[in-house]
C-alpha positions in Angstrom: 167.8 -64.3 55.5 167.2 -66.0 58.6 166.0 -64.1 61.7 168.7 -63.1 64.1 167.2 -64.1 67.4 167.3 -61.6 70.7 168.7 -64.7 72.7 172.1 -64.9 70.3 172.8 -61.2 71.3 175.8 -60.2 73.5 177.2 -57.8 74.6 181.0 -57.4 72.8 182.4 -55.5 69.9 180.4 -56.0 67.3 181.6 -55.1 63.6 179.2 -52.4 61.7 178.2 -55.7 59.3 176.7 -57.1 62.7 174.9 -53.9 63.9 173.1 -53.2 61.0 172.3 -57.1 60.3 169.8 -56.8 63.1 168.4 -53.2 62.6 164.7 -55.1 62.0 165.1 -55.7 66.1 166.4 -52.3 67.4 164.2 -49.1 67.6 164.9 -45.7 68.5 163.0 -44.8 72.1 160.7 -41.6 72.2 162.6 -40.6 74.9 165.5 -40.3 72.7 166.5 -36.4 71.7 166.4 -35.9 67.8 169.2 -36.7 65.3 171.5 -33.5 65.3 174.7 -34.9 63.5 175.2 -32.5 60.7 177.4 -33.1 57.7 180.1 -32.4 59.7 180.2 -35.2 61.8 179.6 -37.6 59.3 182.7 -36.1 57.3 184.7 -36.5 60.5 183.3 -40.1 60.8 184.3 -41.0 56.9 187.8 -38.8 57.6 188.4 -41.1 60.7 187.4 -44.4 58.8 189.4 -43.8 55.6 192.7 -42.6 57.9 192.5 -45.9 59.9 191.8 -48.4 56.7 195.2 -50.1 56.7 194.8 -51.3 59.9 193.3 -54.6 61.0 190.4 -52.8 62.8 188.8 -49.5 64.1 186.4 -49.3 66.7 184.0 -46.3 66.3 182.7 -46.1 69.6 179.9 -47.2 72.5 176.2 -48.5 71.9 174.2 -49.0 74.8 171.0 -51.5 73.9 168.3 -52.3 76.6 166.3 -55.4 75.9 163.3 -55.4 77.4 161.8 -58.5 78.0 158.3 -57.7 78.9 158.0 -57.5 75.2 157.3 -59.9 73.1 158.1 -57.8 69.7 160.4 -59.2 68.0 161.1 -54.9 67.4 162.6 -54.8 71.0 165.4 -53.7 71.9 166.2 -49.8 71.9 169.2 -47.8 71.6 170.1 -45.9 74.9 172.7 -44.3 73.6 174.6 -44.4 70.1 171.5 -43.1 67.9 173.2 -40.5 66.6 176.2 -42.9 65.4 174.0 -45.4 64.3 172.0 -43.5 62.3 174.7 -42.2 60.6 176.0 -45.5 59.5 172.8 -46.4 58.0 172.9 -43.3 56.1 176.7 -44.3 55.1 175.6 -47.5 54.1 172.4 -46.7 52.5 174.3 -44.5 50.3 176.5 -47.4 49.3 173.8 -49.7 48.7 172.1 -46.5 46.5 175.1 -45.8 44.4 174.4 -46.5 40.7 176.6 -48.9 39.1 177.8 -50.2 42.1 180.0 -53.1 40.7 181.2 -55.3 42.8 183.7 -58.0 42.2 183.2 -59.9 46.1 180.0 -61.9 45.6 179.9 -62.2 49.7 179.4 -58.3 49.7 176.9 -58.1 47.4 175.0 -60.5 49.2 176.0 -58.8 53.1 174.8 -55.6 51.2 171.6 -57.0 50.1 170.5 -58.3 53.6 171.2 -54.9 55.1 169.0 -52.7 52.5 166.3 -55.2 53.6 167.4 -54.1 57.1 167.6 -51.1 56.8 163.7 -50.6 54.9 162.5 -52.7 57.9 164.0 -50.4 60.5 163.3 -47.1 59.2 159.9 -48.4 58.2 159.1 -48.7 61.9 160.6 -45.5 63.3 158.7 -42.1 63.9 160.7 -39.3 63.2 158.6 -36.7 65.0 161.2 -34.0 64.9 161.9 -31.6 61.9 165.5 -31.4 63.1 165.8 -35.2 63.1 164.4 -35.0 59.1 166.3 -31.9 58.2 169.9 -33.8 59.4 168.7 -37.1 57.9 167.9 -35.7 54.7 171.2 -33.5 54.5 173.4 -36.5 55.6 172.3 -38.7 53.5 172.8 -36.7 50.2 176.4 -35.6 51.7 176.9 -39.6 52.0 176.1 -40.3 48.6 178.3 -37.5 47.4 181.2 -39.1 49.4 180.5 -42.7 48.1 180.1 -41.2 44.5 183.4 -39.9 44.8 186.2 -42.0 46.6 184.5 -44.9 48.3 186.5 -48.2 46.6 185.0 -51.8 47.2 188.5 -51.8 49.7 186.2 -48.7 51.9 183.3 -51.0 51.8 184.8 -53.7 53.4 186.8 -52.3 55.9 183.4 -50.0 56.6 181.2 -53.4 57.0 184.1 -56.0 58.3 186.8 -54.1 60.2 185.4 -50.8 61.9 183.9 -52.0 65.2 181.7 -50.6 67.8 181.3 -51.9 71.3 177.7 -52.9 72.0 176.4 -53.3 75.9 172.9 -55.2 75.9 171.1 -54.8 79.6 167.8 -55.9 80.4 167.2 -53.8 83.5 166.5 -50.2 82.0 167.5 -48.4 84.7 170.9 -50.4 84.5 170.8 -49.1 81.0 170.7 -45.5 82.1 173.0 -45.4 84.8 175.6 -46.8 82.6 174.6 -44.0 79.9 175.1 -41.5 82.6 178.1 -43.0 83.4 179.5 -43.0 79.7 178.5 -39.5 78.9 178.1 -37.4 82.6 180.8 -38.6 84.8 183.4 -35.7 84.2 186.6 -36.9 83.1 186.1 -40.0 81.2 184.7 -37.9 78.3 186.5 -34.7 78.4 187.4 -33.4 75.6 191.3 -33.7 76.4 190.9 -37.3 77.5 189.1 -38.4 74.2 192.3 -36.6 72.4 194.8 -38.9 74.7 192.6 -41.9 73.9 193.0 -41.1 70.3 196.4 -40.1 69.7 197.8 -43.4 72.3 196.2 -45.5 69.9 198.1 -43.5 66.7 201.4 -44.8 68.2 203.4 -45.8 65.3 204.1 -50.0 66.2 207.9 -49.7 67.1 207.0 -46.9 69.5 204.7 -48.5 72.1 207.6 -49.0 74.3 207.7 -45.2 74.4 204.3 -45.0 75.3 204.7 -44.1 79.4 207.5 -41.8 79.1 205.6 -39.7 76.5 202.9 -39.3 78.8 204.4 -38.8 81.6 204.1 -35.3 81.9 200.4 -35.5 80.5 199.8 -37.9 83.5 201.2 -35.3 85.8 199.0 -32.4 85.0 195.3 -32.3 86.7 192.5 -32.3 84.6 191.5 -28.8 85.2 194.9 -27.6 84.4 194.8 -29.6 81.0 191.4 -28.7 80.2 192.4 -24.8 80.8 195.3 -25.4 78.1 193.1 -26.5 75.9 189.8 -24.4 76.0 191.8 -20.5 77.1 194.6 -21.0 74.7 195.4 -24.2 72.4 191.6 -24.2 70.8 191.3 -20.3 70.6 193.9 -19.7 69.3 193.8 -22.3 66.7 190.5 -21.2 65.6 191.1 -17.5 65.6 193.7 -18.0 63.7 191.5 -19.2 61.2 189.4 -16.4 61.4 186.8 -18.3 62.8 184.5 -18.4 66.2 185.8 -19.8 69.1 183.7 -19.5 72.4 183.2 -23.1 74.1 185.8 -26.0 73.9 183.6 -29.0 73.9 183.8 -32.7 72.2 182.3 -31.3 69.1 186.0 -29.7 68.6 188.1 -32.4 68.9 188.3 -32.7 65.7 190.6 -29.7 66.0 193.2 -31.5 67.5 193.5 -34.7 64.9 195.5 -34.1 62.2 197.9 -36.8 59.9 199.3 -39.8 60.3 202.9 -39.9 59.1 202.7 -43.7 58.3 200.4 -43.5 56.4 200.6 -44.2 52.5 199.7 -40.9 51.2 202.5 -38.5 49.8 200.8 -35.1 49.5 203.2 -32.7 49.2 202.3 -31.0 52.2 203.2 -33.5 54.6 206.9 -33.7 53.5 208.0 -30.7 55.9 206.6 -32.2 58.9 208.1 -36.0 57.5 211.3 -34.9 56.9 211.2 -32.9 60.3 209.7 -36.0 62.1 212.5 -38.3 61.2 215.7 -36.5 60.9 215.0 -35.4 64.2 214.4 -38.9 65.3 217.9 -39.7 63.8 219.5 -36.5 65.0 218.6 -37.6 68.7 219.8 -41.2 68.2 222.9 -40.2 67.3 225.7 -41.7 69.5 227.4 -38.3 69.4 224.3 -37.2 71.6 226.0 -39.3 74.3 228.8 -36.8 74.3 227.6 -33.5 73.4 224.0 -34.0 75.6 222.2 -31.8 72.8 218.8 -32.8 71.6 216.6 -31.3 69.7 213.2 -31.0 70.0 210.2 -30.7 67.2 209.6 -26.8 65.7 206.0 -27.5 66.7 204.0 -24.3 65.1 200.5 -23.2 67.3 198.8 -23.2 64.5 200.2 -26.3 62.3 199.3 -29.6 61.0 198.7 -32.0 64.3 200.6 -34.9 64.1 199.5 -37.8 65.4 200.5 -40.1 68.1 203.7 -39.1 70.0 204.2 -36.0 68.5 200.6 -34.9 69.6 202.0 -35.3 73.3 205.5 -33.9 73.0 202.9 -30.5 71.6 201.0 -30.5 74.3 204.0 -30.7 76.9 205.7 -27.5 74.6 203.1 -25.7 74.5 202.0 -26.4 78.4 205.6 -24.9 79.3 205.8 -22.3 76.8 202.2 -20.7 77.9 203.1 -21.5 82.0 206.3 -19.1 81.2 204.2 -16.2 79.7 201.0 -16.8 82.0 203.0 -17.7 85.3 204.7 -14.2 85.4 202.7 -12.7 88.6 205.5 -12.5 90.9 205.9 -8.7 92.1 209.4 -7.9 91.5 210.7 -4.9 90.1 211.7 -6.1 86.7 209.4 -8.8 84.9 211.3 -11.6 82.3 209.4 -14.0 80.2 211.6 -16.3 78.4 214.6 -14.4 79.9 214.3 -11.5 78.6 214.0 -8.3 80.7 211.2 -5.8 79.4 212.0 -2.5 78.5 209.8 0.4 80.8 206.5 0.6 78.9 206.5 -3.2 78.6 207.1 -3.5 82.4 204.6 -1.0 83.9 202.1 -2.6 81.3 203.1 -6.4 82.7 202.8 -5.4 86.1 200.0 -3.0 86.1 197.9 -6.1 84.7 198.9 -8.5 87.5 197.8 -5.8 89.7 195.2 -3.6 89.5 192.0 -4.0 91.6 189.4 -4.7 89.2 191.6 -7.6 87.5 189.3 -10.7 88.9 186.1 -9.7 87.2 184.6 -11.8 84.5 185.2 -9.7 81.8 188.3 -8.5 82.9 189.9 -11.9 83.1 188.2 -12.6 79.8 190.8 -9.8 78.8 193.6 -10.9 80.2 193.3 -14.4 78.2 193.3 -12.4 75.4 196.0 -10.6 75.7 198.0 -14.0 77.1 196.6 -15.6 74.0 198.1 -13.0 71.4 201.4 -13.0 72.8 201.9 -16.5 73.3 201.0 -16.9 69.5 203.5 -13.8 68.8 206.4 -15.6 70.8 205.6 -18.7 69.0 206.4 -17.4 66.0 208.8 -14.4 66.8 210.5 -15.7 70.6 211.8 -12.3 72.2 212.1 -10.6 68.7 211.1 -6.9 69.8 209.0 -8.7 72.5 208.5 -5.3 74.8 206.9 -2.8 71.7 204.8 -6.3 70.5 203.4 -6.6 74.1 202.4 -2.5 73.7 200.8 -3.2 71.1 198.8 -6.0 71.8 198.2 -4.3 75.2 196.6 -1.4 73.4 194.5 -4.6 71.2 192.9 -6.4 73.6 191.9 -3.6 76.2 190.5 -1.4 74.0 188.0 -4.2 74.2 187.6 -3.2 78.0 188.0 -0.1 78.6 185.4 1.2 75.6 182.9 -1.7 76.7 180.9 -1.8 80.1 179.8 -5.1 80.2 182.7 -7.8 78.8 181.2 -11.0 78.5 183.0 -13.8 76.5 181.0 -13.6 73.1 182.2 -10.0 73.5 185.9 -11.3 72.9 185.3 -13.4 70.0 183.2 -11.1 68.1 186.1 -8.4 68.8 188.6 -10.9 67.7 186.8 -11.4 64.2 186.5 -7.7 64.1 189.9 -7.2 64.0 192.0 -10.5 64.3 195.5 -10.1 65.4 196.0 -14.2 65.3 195.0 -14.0 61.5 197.7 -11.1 61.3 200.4 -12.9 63.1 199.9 -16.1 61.4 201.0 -14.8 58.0 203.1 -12.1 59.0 206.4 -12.5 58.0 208.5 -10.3 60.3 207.6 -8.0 63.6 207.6 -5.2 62.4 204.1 -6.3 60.4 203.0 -6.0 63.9 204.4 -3.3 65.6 203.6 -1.0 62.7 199.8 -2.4 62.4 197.7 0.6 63.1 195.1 0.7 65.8 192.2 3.5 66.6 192.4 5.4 69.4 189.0 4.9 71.4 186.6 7.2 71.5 184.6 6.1 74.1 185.3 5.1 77.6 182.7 2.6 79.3 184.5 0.4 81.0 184.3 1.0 85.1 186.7 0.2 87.3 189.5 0.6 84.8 191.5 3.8 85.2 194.7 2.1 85.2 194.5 1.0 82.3 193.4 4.2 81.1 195.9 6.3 82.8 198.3 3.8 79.9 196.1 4.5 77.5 197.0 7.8 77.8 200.5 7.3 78.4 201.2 5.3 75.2 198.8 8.2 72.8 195.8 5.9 72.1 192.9 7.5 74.6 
């Protein structure tokens, strides 16, 4: 194969085939922090690749490059940032190229796939993996990659993989250009947010005939700060989702994102468990369209679930406007009136004096005590997702007595305190397959034997009141 010379390169979007042609001129810095992508992320990658394969192309992400010049290796060009994607594909690819009896009909992919093993040898030939982390991950991935290629990787994967999923490359000369637009790719706040990778995402899973509804479903994304969206999602959307699941959920960060991708209803899979949310999805559609709708002004809106399917693309946005509402209506209820309503619905006595004694007591503010508090919002949002107003006063008791227990028999609440509580007894997993209130209201709780907490004897004093202390 002939040399690819540095001169030819530009920066652009590049397809994978292109990157990994010219891996015998890129290196990976010292400088450069060890691999860490885990099986995980590459099954996130493959998920992401083989969801987007009927379209014309995917881009995968950013590679910065900085040439340096000074350097007359032909070896001379190193990866700023995009190692840990990079890498990944080699492994990807590697495990294509290693697949026995890999029988290929396209000639020109046998021949693409030849040059890139060469490549590929060169490049890892040349790099010093001084890291036991970096081998540990490399070693795991690439096993996991073969077991995925083994599997359900078709010649039709391959080429879409090599010819169709993109990254963009930048190529700089000055290195400290090089950095500064790293920092500014990865440090600068909002661009890489969590919650703003999601919106890039999901605007690009517009189904074709609905870009011209593109603004208005945003709308009231775009009207919402970033703080306020990024509280949705880390305090209630991700926890909840996760404990739920029964699983740990501490830090919303872009390693979760994942939690918020979900199916694609255009796409040409059947499974059976995407015909509720299909059928849903369109008659609703239709329902809405209706010219009746011009007379009796109903509409109806999707039964989104907290702890569903995502779908992707509009219906993504329309959840995160619910759910925005739905949480400001049981969060937002700090007003000092005599008699507190959520969702309309005026609490019985207990309820009340609970309700207000929370939005009031001194100590409220602290860490741990707040902590708390988005506990107990977080349970009884997910209750009146699934039940509304159904016995809403004894469910709040209830959960009351749930998540303070947590305080009140604890000194110090920090917020690994909540999650290991929740997995110690999960409430979310209970409400997720309970099947009526009463699976709540009759679930039987201790009465605490200890009282730590400081600061707290309001919440004690109700303790009391409701037999639990």
């Amino acid at each position: 194969m002939a040399q690819h010379q540095v001169d030819q390169f530009k920066t652009g979007i590049w397809s994978v085939k292109e990157l990994l042609l010219i891996l015998d001129q890129l290196r990976i810095p010292d400088y450069q922090r060890p691999y860490k992508w885990t099986e995980k992320n590459l099954n996130v990658l493959v998920n992401d690749i083989q969801e987007h394969k009927d379209k014309s192309a995917y881009r995968l992400g950013t590679i910065v490059l900085h040439r340096d010049k000074n350097n007359t290796s032909l070896k001379n060009i190193n990866i700023v940032d995009g190692q840990q994607r990079t890498l990944t594909l080699i492994l990807l690819v590697w495990a294509v190229i290693q697949k026995q009896e890999l029988d290929l009909e396209r000639e020109d992919l046998k021949t693409v796939l030849n040059e890139i093993s060469n490549q590929i040898n060169v490049f890892m030939d040349v790099q010093e993996f001084n890291s036991d982390i970096s081998h540990y991950n490399i070693y795991q991935n690439f096993n996991a990659a073969k077991r995925i290629v083994s599997v359900n990787f078709s010649e039709q994967d391959i080429d879409f993989l090599l010819n169709n999923c993109q990254v963009a490359v930048f190529i700089l000369d000055d290195i400290s250009e090089a950095f500064q637009f790293f920092d500014s790719q990865n440090a600068r706040g909002r661009d890489l947010e969590p919650h703003d990778l999601l919106k890039a995402y999901h605007l690009r899973e517009f189904f074709a005939q609905e870009q011209h509804l593109k603004a208005q479903t945003v709308a009231h994304w775009e009207s919402l700060d970033s703080a306020h969206l990024a509280k949705l999602f880390s305090n209630y959307l991700f926890r909840i989702r996760l404990w739920s699941r029964g699983k740990s959920a501490r830090f919303f960060n872009k390693d979760h994102v994942h939690l918020f991708k979900g199916i694609h209803l255009g796409q040409s899979d059947h499974h059976p468990y995407l015909e509720p949310l299909r059928i849903a999805h369109y008659f609703i559609d239709d329902y809405n369209a209706q010219y009746q709708r011009q007379i009796d002004r109903q509409e109806m809106s999707f039964p989104f679930q907290l702890d569903q399917m995502i779908i992707n693309g509009r219906r993504f946005f329309e959840m995160v406007e619910h759910y925005e509402k739905q949480i400001s209506k049981v969060v937002d209820h700090q007003e000092q009136s005599e008699k507190v309503y959520i969702f309309g619905a005026a609490l019985q006595d207990r309820a009340n004096r609970i309700i207000k004694i929370l939005n009031s007591y001194d100590a409220r503010n602290r860490d741990g005590d707040r902590y708390v508090r988005t506990l107990f919002d977080s349970a009884l949002i997910f209750y009146i997702d699934k039940f509304a107003i159904d016995r809403l006063s004894e469910a709040i008791e209830k959960i009351f007595i749930w998540a303070y227990r947590c305080r009140i028999s604890q000194y110090s609440v920090q917020l690994a305190t909540i999650d290991n509580y929740v997995l110690e007894k999960n409430i979310f997993s209970l409400l997720k397959y309970a099947q009526s209130p009463s699976e709540l209201i009759g679930w039987s709780l201790p009465i605490v034997d200890k009282q730590e907490g400081t600061k707290v004897e309001p919440l004690i004093t109700l303790f009391k009141e409701l037999n639990y202390l």
